[in-house]
C-alpha positions as CSV (number, residue, x, y, z in Angstrom):
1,X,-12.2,-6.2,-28.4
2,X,-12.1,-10.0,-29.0
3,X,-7.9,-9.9,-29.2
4,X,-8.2,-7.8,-26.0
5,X,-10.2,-10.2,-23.7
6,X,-8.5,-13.2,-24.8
7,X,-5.2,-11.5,-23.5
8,X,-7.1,-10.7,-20.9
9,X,-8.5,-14.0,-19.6
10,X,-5.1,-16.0,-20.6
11,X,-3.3,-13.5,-18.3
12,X,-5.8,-14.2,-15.2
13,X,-5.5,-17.5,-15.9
14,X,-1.4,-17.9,-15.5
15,X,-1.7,-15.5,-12.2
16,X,-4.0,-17.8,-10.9
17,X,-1.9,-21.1,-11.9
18,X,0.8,-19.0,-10.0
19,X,2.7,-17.5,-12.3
20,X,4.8,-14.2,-11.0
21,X,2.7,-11.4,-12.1
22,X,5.7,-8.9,-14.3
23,X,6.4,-12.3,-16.2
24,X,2.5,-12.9,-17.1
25,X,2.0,-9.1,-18.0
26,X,5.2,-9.1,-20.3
27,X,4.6,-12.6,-21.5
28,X,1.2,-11.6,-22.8
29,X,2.2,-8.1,-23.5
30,X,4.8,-8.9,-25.7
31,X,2.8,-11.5,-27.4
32,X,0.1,-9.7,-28.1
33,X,2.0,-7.0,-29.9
34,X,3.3,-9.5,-31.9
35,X,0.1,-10.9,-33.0
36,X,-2.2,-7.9,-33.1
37,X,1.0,-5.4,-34.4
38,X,3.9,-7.3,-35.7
39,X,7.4,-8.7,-35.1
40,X,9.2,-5.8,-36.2
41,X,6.6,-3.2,-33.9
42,X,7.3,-5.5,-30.9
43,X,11.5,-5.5,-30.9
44,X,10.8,-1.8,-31.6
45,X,8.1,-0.8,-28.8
46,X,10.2,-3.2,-26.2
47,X,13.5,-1.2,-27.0
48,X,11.7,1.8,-26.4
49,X,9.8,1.1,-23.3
50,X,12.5,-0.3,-21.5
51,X,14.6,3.0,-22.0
52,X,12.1,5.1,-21.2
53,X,11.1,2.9,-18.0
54,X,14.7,2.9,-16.4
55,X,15.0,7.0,-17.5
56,X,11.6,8.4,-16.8
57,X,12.9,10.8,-14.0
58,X,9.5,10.4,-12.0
59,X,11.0,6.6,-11.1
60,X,14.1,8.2,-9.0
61,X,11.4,8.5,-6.2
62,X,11.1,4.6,-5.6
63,X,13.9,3.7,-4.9
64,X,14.8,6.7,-2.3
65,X,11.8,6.4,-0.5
66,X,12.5,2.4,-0.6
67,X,16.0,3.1,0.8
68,X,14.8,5.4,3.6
69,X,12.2,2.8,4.8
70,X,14.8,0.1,4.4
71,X,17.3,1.7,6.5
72,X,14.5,2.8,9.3
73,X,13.7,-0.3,9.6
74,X,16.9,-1.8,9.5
75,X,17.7,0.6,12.1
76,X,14.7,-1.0,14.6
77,X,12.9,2.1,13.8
78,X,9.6,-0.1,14.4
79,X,10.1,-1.0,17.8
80,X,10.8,2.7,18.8
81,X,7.7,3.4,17.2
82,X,5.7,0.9,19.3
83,X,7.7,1.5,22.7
84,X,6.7,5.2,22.2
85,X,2.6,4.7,21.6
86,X,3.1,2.0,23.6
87,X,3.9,4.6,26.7
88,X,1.4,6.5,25.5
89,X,-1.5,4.3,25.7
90,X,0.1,0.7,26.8
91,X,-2.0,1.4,30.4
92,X,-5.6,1.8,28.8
93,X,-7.4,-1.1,27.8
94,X,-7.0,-2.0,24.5
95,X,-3.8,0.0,24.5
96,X,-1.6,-2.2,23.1
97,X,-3.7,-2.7,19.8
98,X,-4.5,0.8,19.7
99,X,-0.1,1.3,19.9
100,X,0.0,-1.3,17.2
101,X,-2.4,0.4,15.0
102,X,-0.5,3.6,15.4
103,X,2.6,2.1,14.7
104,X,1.9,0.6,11.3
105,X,0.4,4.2,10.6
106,X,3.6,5.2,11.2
107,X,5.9,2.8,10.1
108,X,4.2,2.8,6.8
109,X,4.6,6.1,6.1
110,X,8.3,5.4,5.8
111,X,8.3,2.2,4.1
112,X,4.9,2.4,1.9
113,X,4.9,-1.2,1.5
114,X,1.7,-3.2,3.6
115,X,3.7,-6.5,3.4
116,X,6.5,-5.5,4.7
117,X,4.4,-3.1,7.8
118,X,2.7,-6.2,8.1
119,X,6.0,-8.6,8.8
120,X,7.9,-6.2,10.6
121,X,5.1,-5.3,13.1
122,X,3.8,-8.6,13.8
123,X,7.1,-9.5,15.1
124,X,7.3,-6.6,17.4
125,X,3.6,-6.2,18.5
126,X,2.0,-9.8,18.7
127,X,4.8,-11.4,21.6
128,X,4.0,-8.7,23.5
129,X,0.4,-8.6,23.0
130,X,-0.1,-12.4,23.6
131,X,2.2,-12.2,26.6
132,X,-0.5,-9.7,28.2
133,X,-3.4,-12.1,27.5
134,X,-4.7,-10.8,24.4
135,X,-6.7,-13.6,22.3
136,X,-4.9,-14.8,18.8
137,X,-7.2,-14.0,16.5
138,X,-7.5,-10.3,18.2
139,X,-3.6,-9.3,18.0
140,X,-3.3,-11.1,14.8
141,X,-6.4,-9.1,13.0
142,X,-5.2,-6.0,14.6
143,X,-1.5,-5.7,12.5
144,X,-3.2,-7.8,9.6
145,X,-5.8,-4.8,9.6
146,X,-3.0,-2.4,10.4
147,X,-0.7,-3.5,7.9
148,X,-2.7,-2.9,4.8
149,X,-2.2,1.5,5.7
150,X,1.2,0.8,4.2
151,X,0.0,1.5,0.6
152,X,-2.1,4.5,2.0
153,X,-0.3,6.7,3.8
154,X,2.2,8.3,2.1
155,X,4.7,8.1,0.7
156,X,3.3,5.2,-0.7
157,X,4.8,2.7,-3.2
158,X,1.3,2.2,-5.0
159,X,1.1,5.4,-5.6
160,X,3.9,5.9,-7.0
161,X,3.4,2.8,-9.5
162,X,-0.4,4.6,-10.0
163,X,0.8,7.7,-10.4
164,X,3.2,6.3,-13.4
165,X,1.0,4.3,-15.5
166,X,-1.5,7.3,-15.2
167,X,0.8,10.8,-15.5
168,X,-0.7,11.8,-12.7
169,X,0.8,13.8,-10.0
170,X,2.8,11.5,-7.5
171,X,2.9,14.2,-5.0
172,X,-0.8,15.0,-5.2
173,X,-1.5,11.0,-5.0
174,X,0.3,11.3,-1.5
175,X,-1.5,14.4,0.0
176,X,-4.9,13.0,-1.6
177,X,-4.2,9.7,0.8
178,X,-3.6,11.6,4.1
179,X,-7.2,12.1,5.5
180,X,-8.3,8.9,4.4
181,X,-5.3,7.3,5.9
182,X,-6.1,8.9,9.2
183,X,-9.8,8.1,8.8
184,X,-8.7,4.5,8.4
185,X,-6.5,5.1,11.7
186,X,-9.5,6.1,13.5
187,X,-11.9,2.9,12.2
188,X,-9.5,0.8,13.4
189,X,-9.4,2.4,16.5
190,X,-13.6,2.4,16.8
191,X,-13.1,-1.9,15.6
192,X,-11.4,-2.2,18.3
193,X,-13.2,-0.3,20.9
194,X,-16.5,-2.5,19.7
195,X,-14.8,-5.8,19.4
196,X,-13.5,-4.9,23.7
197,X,-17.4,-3.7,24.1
198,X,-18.7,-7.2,22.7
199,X,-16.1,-9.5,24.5
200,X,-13.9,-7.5,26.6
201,X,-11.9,-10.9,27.7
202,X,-10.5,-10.4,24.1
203,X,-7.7,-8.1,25.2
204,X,-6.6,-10.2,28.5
205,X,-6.0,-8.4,31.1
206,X,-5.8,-4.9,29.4
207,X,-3.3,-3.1,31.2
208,X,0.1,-3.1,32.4
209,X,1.7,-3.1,28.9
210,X,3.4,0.1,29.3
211,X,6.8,0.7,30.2
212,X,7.9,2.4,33.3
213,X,8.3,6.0,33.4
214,X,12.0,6.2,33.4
215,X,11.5,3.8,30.4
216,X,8.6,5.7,28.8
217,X,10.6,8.7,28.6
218,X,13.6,6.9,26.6
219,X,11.0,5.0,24.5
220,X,9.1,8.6,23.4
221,X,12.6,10.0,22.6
222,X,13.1,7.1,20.1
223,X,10.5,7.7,18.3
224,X,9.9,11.4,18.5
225,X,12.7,12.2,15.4
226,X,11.0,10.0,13.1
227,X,7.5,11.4,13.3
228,X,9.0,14.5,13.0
229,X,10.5,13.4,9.8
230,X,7.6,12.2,8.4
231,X,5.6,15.3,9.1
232,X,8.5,17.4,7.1
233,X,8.2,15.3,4.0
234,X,5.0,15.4,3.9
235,X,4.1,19.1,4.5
236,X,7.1,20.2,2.0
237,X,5.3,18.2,-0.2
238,X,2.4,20.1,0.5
239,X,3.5,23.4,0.7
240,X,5.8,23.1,-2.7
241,X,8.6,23.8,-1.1
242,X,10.0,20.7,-2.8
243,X,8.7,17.5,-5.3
244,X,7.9,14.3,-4.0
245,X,11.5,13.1,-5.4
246,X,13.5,15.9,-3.2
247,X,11.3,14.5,-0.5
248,X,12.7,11.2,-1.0
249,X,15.9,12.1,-1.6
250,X,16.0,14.3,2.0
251,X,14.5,11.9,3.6
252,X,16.7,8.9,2.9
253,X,19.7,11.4,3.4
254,X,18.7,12.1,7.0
255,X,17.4,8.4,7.8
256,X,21.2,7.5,7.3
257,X,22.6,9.6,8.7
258,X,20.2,9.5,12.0
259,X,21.1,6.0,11.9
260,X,24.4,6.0,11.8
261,X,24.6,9.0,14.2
262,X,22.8,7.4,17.0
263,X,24.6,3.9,16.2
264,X,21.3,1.7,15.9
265,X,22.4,0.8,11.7
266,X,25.8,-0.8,11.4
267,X,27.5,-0.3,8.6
268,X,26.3,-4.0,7.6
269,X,23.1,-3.1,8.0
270,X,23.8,-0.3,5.8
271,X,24.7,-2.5,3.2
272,X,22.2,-4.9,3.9
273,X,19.2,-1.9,3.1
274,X,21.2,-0.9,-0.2
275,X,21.0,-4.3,-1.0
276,X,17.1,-4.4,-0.4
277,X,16.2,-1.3,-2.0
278,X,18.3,-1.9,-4.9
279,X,16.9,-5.5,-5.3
280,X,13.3,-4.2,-4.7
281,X,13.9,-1.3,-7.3
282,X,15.1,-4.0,-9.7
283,X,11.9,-5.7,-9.3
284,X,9.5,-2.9,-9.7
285,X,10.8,-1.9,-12.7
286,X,10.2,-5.3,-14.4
287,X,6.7,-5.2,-13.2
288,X,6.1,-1.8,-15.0
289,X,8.0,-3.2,-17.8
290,X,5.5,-5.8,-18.4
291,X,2.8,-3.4,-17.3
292,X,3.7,-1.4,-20.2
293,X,4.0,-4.1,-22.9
294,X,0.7,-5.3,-21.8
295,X,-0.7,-1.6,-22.1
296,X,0.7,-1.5,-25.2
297,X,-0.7,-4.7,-26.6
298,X,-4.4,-3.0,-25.4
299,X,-3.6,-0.6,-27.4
300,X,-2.8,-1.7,-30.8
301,X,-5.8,-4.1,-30.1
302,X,-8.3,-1.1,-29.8
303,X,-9.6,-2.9,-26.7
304,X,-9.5,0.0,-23.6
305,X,-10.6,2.3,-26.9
306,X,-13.4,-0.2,-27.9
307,X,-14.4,-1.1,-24.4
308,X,-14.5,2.7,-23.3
309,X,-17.2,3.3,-26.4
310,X,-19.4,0.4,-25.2
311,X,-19.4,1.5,-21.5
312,X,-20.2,5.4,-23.4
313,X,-22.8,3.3,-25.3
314,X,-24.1,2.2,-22.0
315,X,-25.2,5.6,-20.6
316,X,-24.4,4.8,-16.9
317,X,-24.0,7.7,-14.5
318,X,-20.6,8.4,-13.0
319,X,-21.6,7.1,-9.9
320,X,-23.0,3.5,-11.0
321,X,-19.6,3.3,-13.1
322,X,-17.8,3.3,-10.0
323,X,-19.8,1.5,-7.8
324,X,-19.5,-1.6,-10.8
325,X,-15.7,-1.3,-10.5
326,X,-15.3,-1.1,-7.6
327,X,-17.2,-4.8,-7.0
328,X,-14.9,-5.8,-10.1
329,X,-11.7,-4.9,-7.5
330,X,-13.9,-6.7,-4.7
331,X,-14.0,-9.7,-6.6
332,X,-10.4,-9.6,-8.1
333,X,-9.0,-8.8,-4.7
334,X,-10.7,-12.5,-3.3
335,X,-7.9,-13.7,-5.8
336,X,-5.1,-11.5,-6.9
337,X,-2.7,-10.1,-4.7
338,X,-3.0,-5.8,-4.8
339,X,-0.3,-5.3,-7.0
340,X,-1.3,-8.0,-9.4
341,X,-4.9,-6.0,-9.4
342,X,-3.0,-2.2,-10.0
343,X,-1.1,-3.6,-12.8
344,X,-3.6,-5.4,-14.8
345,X,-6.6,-3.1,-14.2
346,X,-5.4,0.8,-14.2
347,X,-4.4,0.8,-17.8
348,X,-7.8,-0.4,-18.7
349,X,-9.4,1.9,-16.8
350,X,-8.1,4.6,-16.1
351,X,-9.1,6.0,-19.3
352,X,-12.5,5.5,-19.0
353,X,-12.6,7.2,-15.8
354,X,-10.8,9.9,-17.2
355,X,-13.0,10.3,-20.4
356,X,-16.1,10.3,-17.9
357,X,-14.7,13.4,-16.5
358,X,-13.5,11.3,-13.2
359,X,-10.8,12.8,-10.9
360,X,-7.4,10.6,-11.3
361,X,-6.2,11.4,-7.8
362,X,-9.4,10.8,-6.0
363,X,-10.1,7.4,-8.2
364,X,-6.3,6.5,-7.5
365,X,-7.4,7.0,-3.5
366,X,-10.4,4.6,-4.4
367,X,-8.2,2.2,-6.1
368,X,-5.5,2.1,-3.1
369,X,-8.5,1.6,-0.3
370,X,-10.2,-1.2,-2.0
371,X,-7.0,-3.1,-2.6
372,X,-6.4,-2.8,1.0
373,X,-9.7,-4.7,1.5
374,X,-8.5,-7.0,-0.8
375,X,-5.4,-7.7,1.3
376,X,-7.5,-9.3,4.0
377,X,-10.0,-11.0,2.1
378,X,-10.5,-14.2,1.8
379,X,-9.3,-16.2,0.3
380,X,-6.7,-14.7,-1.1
381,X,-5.6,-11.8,1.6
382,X,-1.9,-11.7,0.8
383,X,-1.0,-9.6,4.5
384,X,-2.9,-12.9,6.6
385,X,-0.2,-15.4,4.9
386,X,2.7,-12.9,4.9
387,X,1.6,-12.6,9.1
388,X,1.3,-16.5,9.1
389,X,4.4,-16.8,7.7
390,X,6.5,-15.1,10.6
391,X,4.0,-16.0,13.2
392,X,3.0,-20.1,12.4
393,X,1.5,-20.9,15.8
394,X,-1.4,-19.0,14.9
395,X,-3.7,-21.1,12.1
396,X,-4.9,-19.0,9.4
397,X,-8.2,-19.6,9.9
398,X,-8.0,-17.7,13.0
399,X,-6.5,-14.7,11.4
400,X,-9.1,-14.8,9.0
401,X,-11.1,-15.0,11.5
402,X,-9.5,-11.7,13.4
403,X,-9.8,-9.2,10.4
404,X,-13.9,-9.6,10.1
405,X,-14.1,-6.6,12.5
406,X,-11.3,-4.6,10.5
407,X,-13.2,-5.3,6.8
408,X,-16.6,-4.0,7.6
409,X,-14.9,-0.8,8.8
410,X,-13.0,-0.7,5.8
411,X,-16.4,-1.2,3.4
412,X,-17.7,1.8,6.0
413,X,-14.7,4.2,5.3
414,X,-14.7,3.1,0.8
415,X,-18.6,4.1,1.5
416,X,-17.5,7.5,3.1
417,X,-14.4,8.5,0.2
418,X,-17.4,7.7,-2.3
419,X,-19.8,9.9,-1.0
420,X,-17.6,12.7,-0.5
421,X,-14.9,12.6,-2.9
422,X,-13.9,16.4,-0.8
423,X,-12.3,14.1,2.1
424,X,-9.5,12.8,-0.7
425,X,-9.5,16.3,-2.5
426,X,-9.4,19.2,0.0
427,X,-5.7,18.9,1.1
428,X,-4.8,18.7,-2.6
429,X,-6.7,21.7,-3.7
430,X,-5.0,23.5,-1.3
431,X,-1.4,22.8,-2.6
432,X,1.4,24.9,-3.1
């Protein structure tokens, strides 16, 4: 237990002196075998684990789904999504934000990455909500907000990296996050409402964001093929009519070749979103890599054994178990970017939740929505710097300062998945 924390505390420690997070993990991993196993068990166990990380068949679904996001949004996929809610709802007040929330729905159910939702989208949506008078802070806390459904809504690349270190069903994982995606959706849409209710000057003049009709009409046929595409992966997914890997694989099939067929992805671009995906592959695999050395080095310490027998020892109920963790991810989250929280925490607890009789795929949901929260914390909030980053005339102080309104809806909607762990479960149950 000793070995265990120590490895523990040395590896928050280089994450928060800045140290990439797959180096700390195999860094410590891979010490830690050495020292609580052996030489010889290490060269063996990092043979093996690398092999069976780069040809564990569940993996092929990363970097599809990366690929089909890539080359959507290489395509300028985004800004047919927001032309098209933006003739929707552009006229109402608060329609633009309530287009931009839409749109990172959307968006990030092809490209399951909140970083990314959040870059691309604050370049399409905050000009063009600024330009119509909305405040800063407002726009800015709306796609911060909105950004953080990319790990949510599926497919999601969380998920999938949950769904590994945990054997647990990647396409259940995506169906278990579809009705609290929406609910998420539909907070947003209620913070936004209330922040217009309490100072209605902070949307501008409100109206005349949407396009003219003739324009409305072109903008709704850009988008109308990729929501449809989105609603086949996921109801095949549901239905059984294929895995979440033949989803990925059909889906970046047809995001090519609708890109290339309605000339909106050179073949540059092309290139350009191989390039990505194969260089975002590359990097997820190190990270489970190292997230698998460090499991390992748990292991042969005893510690998620040990540490599961003192929390048994404890007595607690189920449902102060997880209210304790899920401060824990509250307070990591006000440091650690959400990956860095997925990879050092779900191997230590995942068992315990599992030998407590816990549901994986609802606890994965739980996981996903509280690292969202912890993606616009302070003081941390990785999606406020990533938005500062392509939009540097707004401080990040007033971001920060955007999001409150977004968070407590968040804490409202973690309340609701706890009490009724049948909003995450009923779609799965139901299953094919």
């Amino acid at each position: 237990m000793t070995t265990g924390l120590i490895g523990l505390a040395i590896a928050l420690a280089l994450m928060l002196l800045g140290m990439p997070i797959g180096y700390v993990l195999a860094l410590v991993g891979a010490a830690g075998i050495a020292l609580a196993g052996s030489v010889p068990a290490l060269l063996t166990i990092s043979g093996q684990a690398a092999f069976d990380t780069v040809t564990n068949s569940n993996l092929v679904v990363l970097p599809l789904f990366l690929l089909m996001g890539n080359v959507l949004a290489y395509s300028g996929m985004a800004q047919d999504l927001y032309a098209g809610f933006n003739a929707l709802l552009g006229r109402r007040r608060g329609g633009l934000a309530i287009a931009t929330i839409l749109s990172c729905g959307a968006f990030s159910s092809v490209c399951g990455s909140s970083l990314a939702t959040t870059a691309t989208m604050s370049r399409v949506s905050i000009p063009s909500m600024i330009r119509f008078g909305y405040e800063p802070a407002f726009s800015a806390g709306v796609v911060a907000a909105g950004g953080t459904l990319g790990i949510l809504i599926p497919p999601s690349v969380v998920f999938i990296i949950y769904g590994i270190l945990t054997e647990t069903n990647i396409g259940h994982l995506f169906v278990a996050g579809i009705l609290p995606g929406l609910l998420g959706i539909a907070l947003y849409i209620v913070a936004i409402q209330a922040v217009l209710w309490i100072r209605p000057q902070a949307a501008g003049r409100g109206e005349g964001g949407a396009p003219a009709t003739g324009d409305a009409r072109g903008a709704l046929r850009g988008f109308v093929p990729v929501l449809l595409l989105l609603v086949f992966i996921i109801a095949g997914i549901y239905v059984g009519a294929f895995t979440a890997t033949e989803a990925a694989g059909m889906g970046a099939g047809f995001a090519i070749l609708y890109a290339l067929g309605t000339r909106t992805l050179s073949v540059a671009k092309l290139v350009d979103a191989l390039y990505e995906s194969a260089r975002a592959t590359g990097m997820m695999l190190f990270l489970l890599l190292g997230a698998i050395y460090f499991s390992h080095f748990l292991e042969l310490a005893r510690f998620t054994q040990d540490l599961a027998a003192f929390v048994t020892s404890l007595k607690l109920s189920t449902g102060v178990l997880i209210a304790i963790i899920l401060l824990i991810y509250i307070v990591l989250g006000c440091f650690l970017e959400s990956l860095s929280m997925i990879l050092l925490t779900v191997p230590i607890l995942y068992p315990i939740m599992k030998q407590h009789g816990v549901d994986l795929v609802w606890f994965g949901v739980l996981v996903v929505v509280v690292t969202e929260i912890a993606l616009i914390t302070p003081p941390i909030g990785l999606n406020i710097f990533v938005l500062h980053s392509v939009q540097p005339q707004i401080p990040i102080a007033t971001i920060f300062r955007g999001v409150v309104p977004f968070i407590l809806v968040d804490f409202v909607r973690l309340a609701i998945i706890v009490a009724f762990p049948a909003l995450s479960l009923w779609l799965v149950r139901g299953m094919g």
